[in-house]
Backbone as JSON Lines, residues from 0, in Angstrom:
{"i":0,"aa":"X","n":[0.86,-1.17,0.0],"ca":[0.0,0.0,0.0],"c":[0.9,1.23,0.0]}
{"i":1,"aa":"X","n":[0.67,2.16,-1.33],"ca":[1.56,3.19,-0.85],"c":[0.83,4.42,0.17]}
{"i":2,"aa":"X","n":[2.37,5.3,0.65],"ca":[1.94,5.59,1.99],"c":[1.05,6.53,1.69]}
{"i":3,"aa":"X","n":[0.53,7.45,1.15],"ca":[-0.08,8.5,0.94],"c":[-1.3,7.67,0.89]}
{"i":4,"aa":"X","n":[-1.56,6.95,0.54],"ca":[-2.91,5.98,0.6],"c":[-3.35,5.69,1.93]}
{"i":5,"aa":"X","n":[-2.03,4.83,2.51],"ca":[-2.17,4.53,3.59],"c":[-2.29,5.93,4.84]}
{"i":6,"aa":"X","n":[-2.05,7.18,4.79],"ca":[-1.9,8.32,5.29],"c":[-3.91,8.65,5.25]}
{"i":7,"aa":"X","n":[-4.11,8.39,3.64],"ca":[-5.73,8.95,4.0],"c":[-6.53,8.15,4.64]}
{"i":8,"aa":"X","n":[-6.05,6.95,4.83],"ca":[-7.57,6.0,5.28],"c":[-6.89,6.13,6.69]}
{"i":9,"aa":"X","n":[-5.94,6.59,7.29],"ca":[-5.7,6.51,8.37],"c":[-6.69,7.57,9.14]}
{"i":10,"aa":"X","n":[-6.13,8.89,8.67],"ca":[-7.12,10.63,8.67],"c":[-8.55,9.77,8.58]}
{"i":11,"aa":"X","n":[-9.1,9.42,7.75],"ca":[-10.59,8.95,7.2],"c":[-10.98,8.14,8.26]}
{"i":12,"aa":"X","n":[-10.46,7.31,8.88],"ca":[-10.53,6.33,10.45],"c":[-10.48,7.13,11.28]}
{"i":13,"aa":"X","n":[-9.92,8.06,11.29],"ca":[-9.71,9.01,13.35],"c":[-11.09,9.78,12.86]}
{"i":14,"aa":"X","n":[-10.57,10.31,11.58],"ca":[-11.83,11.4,12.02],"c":[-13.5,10.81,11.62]}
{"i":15,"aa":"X","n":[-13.47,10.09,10.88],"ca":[-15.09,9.2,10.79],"c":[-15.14,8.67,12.45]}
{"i":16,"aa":"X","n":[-14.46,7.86,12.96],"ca":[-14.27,7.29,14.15],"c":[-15.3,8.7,15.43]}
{"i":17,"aa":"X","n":[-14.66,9.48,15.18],"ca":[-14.73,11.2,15.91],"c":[-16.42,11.72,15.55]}
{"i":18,"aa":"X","n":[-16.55,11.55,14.19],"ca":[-17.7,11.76,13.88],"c":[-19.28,10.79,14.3]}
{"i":19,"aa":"X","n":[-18.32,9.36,14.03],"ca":[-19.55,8.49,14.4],"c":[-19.76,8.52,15.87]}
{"i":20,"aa":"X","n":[-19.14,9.26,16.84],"ca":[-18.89,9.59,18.0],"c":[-20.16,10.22,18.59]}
{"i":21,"aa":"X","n":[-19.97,11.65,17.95],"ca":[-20.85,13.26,17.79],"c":[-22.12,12.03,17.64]}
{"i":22,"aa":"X","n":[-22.3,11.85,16.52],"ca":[-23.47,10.94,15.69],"c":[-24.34,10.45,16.73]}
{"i":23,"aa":"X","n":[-23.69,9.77,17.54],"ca":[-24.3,8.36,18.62],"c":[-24.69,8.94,19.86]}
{"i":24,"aa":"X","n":[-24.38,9.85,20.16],"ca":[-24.31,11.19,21.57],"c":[-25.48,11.61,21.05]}
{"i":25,"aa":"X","n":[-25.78,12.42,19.93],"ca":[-26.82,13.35,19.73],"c":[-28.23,12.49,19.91]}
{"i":26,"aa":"X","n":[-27.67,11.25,19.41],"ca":[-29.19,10.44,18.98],"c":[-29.37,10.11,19.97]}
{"i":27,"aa":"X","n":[-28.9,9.62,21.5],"ca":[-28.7,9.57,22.48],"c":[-29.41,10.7,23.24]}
{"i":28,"aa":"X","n":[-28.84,12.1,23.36],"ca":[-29.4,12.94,23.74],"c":[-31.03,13.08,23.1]}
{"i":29,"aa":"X","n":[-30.96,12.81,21.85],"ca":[-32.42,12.96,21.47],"c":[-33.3,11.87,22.22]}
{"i":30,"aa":"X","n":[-33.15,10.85,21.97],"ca":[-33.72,9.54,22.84],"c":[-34.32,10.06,24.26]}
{"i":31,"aa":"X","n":[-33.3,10.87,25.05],"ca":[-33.71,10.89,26.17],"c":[-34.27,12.23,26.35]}
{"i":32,"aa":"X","n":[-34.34,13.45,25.08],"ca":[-35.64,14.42,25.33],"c":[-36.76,13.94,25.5]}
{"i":33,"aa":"X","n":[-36.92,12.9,23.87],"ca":[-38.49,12.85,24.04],"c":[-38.82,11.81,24.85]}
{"i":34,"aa":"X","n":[-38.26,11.43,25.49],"ca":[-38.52,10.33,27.05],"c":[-38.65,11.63,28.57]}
{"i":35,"aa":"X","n":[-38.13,12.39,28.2],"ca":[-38.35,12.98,29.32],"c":[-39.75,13.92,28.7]}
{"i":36,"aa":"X","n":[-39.98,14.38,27.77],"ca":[-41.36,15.01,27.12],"c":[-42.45,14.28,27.84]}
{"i":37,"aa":"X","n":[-42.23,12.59,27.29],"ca":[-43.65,11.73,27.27],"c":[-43.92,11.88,29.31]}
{"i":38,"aa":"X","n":[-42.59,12.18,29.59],"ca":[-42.97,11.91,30.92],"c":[-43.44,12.91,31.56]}
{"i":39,"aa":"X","n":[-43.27,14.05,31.06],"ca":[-43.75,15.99,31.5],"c":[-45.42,15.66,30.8]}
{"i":40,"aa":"X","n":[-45.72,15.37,29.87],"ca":[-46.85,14.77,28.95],"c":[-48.01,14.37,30.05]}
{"i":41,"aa":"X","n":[-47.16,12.96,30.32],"ca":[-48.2,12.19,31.28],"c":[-48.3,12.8,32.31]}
{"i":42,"aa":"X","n":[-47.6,13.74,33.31],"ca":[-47.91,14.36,34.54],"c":[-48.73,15.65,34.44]}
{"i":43,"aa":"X","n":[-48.34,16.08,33.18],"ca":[-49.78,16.86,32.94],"c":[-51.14,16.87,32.61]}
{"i":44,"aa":"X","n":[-50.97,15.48,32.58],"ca":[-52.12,14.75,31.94],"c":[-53.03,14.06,33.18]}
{"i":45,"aa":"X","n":[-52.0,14.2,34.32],"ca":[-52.5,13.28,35.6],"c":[-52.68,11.94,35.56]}
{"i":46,"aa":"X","n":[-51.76,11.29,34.74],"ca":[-51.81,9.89,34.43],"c":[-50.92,9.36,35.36]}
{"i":47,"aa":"X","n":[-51.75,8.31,35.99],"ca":[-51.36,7.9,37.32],"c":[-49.95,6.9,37.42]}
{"i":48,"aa":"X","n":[-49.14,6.52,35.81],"ca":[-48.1,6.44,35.99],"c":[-46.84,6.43,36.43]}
{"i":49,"aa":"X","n":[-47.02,7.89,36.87],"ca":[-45.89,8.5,37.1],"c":[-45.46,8.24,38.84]}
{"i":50,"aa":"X","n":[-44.17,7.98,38.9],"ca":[-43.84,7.2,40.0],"c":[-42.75,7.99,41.06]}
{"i":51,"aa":"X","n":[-42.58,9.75,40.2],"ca":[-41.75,10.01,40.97],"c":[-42.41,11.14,41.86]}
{"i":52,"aa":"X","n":[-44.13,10.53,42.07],"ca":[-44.47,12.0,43.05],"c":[-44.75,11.26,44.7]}
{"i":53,"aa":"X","n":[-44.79,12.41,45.25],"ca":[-44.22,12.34,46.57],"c":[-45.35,11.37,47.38]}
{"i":54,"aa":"X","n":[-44.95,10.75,48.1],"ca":[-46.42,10.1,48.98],"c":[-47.42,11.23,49.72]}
């Protein structure tokens, strides 16, 4: 493999690597808005679900 070849797929690995990173976090963070939504949702809703109110 010559090196200049071998030089881009190296760059193309750290930084895809870096990116699929960002990628997996956000979708992550998104996951757990609209989980925390459905759960603001149902307590406004008075749906007796909800498990974190006080005795």
């Amino acid at each position: 493999m010559a090196y200049a070849a071998f030089k881009a797929l190296q760059a193309l690995l750290f930084f895809g690597s870096a990116m699929a990173f960002c990628l997996w976090q956000l979708a992550v963070i998104r996951r757990m808005r609209r989980e925390d939504e459905a759960k603001r949702q149902q307590a406004a809703n008075g749906s007796p679900e909800t498990s974190n109110a006080a005795p």
